[in-house]
N, C-alpha and C positions, 0 to 999 in steps of 0.2 A: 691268784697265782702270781707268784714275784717273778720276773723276766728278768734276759740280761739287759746293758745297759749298752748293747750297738746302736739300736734302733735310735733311742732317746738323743743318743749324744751327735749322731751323724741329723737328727732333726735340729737339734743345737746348734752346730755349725751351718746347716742351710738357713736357719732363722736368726742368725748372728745373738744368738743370747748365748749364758751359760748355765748348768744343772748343780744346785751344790749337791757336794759329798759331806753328808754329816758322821759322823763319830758317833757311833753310840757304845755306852759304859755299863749300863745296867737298863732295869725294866724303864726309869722315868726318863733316861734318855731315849730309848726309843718310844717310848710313847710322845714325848713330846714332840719330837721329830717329825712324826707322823702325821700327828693334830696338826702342826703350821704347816705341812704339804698338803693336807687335803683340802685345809682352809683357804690357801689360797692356791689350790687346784695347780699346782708343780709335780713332773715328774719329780723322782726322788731316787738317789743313790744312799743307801745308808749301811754304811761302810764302819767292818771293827778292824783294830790292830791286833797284833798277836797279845798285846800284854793285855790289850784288855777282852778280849776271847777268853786267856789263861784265869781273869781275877772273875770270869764267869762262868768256868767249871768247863769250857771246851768249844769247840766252831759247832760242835753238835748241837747245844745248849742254845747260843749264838742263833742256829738258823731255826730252831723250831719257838723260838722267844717270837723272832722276829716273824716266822709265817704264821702261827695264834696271834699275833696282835693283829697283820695284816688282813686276817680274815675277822676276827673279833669284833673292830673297826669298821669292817665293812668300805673298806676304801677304794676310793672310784681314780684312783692315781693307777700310773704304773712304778712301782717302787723295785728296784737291784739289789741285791745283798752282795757286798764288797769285802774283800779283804785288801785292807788297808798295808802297804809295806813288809808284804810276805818274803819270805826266802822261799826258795826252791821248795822245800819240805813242808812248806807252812800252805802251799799254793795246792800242793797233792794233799793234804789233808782238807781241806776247804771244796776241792772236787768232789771226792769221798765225803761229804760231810752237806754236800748240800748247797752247797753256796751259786750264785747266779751269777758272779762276776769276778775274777782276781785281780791282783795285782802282785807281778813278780817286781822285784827291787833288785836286781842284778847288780847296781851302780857304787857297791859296795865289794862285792867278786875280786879276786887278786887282778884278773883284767879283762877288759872288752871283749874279746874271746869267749870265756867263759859266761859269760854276760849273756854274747851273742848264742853260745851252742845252746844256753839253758830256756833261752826266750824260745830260741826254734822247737825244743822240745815242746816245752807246754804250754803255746800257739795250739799245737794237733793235740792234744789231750784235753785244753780247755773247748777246741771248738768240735771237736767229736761226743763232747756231752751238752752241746749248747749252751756253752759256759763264756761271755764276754773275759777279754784278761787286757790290763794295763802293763804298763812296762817302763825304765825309768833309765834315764841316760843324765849324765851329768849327777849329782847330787842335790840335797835339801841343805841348805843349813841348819844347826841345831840340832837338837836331840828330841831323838821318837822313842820309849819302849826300849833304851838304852845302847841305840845304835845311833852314833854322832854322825854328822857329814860335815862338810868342810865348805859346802855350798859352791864347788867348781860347777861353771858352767856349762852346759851340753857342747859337745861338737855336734853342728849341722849333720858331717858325714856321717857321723856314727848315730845320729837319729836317723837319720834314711836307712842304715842297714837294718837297722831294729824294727823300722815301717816297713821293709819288705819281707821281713819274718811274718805278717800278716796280722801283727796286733791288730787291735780294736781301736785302741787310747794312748797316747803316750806321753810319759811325765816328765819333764828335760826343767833342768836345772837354770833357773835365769837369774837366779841374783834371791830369791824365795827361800822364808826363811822357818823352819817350824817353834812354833813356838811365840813370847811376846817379842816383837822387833827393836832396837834397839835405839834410840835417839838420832844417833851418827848412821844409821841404816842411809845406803842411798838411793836404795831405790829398783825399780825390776827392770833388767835390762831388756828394755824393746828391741835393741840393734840385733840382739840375742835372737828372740824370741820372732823377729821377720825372719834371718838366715836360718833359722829350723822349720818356719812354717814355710818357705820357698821350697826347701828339701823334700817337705812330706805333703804338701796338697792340702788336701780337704782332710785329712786324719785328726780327726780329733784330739787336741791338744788337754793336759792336766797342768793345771795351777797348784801344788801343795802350798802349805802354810800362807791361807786367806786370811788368819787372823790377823788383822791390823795392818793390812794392804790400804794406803788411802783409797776411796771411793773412785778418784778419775785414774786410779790406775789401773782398778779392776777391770773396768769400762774400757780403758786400751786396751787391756791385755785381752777382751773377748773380742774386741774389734780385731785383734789380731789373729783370730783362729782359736783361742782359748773356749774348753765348753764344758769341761767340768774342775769347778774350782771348792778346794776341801777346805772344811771350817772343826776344828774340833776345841782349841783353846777358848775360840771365843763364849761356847756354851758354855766350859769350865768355870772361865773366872765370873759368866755372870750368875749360873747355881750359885757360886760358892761367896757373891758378893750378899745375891737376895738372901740367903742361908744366915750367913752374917750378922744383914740386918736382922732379920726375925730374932735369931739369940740374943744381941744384944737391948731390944726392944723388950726383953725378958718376956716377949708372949709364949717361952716354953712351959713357964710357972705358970699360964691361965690355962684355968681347965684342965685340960687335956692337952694339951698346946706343946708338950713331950711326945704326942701319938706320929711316929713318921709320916703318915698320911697328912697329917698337916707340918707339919716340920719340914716335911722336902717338897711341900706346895710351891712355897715362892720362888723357890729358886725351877723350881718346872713351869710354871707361869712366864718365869723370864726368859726362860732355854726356848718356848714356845715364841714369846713376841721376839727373839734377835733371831731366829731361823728367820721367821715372817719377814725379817727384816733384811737378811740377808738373801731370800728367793726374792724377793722384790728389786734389790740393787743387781742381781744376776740377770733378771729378766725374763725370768723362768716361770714367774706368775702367770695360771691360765693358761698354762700351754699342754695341762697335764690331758691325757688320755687312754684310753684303754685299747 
């Protein structure tokens, strides 16, 4: 049975680790996902965007993929179904649809207001069907599913307003960027990211755009109240690196070596070890439970 993700994340924050949120795109990203959470025994958030829900035929599709693997698997984790950067519409569909945990994106809204009346809404809708829901102040930088940000930083005050609306999680903009990071990138702003966790307490904090965070800044950033931090690029470019290698190796002309099943092995072998790799640098290894 897939649960939300309060329990998990509020055990996160008392154990100072964090849970990632993985992305998944089709069948071999969730299954791979799956495999390095139970392998190394991590709870698990595994969370879709609206575009990539859309390129999978719907959130319906989405949640009965993911609760047949779950059971198929036989997994002894506790694993969340997330929706990743919903709007308002995209959040009521994912309720209706099954899902065990949202995320509204307000921080995009003509303004804060809006932001705020919309969170208070679907705060008491997500949690009268026992539905976890995320929430998001400040911006991401880069582009998600073709809505840009600009990567402004949260205000303190207006994440406490948004933590008294009763979320779960909440995702504040510190300098995080989606997408791959950029040379001149400088870096996550801590000064940020203490004057929001002063504001909100033990509330579990969200990290977006993990990809390509140096390693010791991860590690602040969890030191800092941080407990779930999302990873979807970094599976991308290492599929589509292992993929690469395999065509150009020309093993598509042996055998059978054009059969998908073995064509999008390697790059699911790799999606497999940097998940591994990334619940290990989170700290979230072995903490998993039922």
């Amino acid at each position: 049975m897939l649960v939300n993700a309060k329990a998990m994340l509020d055990k996160a924050v008392a154990g100072h680790y964090a849970i990632g949120a993985f992305n998944t795109n089709n069948l071999e990203w969730c299954h791979a996902i799956m495999v390095a959470a139970e392998e190394t025994q991590s709870p698990l958030i595994i969370q879709s965007s609206m575009g990539a829900a859309k390129y999978q035929t719907g959130y319906k599709t989405v949640k009965k993929l993911v609760n047949a693997m779950y059971k198929a698997l036989d997994l002894t984790i506790p694993v969340a179904l997330h929706l990743d950067h919903g709007t308002y519409e995209a959040c009521l569909e994912c309720i209706d649809a099954g899902f065990t945990s949202i995320m509204y994106d307000g921080s995009h809204e003509e303004s804060f207001e809006i932001n705020l009346k919309n969170t208070k809404d679907l705060v008491k809708r997500a949690h009268d069907k026992g539905i976890s829901i995320e929430c998001e102040v400040g911006s991401i930088g880069g582009e998600e599913d073709g809505v840009v940000g600009m990567g402004e930083v949260a205000d303190p005050d207006e994440c406490a307003a948004i933590a008294e609306c009763g979320v779960d999680f909440l995702a504040a903009g510190i300098g995080n960027i989606h997408g791959v990071y950029p040379e001149n990138w400088p870096g996550l702003q801590f000064d940020a990211l203490a004057a929001i966790k002063a504001k909100t307490g033990d509330l579990p904090l969200v990290l977006h755009g993990g990809t390509g965070i140096p390693d010791d800044q991860i590690k602040k950033a969890v030191d800092l109240g941080v407990a779930k931090i999302n990873v979807n690029t970094e599976l991308q470019l290492v599929f589509a690196d292992a993929t690469e290698e395999y065509v150009k190796a020309g093993k598509i002309h042996e055998g059978k070596g054009f059969d998908p099943r073995k064509l999008l092995k390697p790059g699911y072998d790799a999606m497999i070890a940097k998940t591994k790799e990334k619940i290990c640098l989170f700290g979230s290894d072995g903490k998993g439970w039922n």
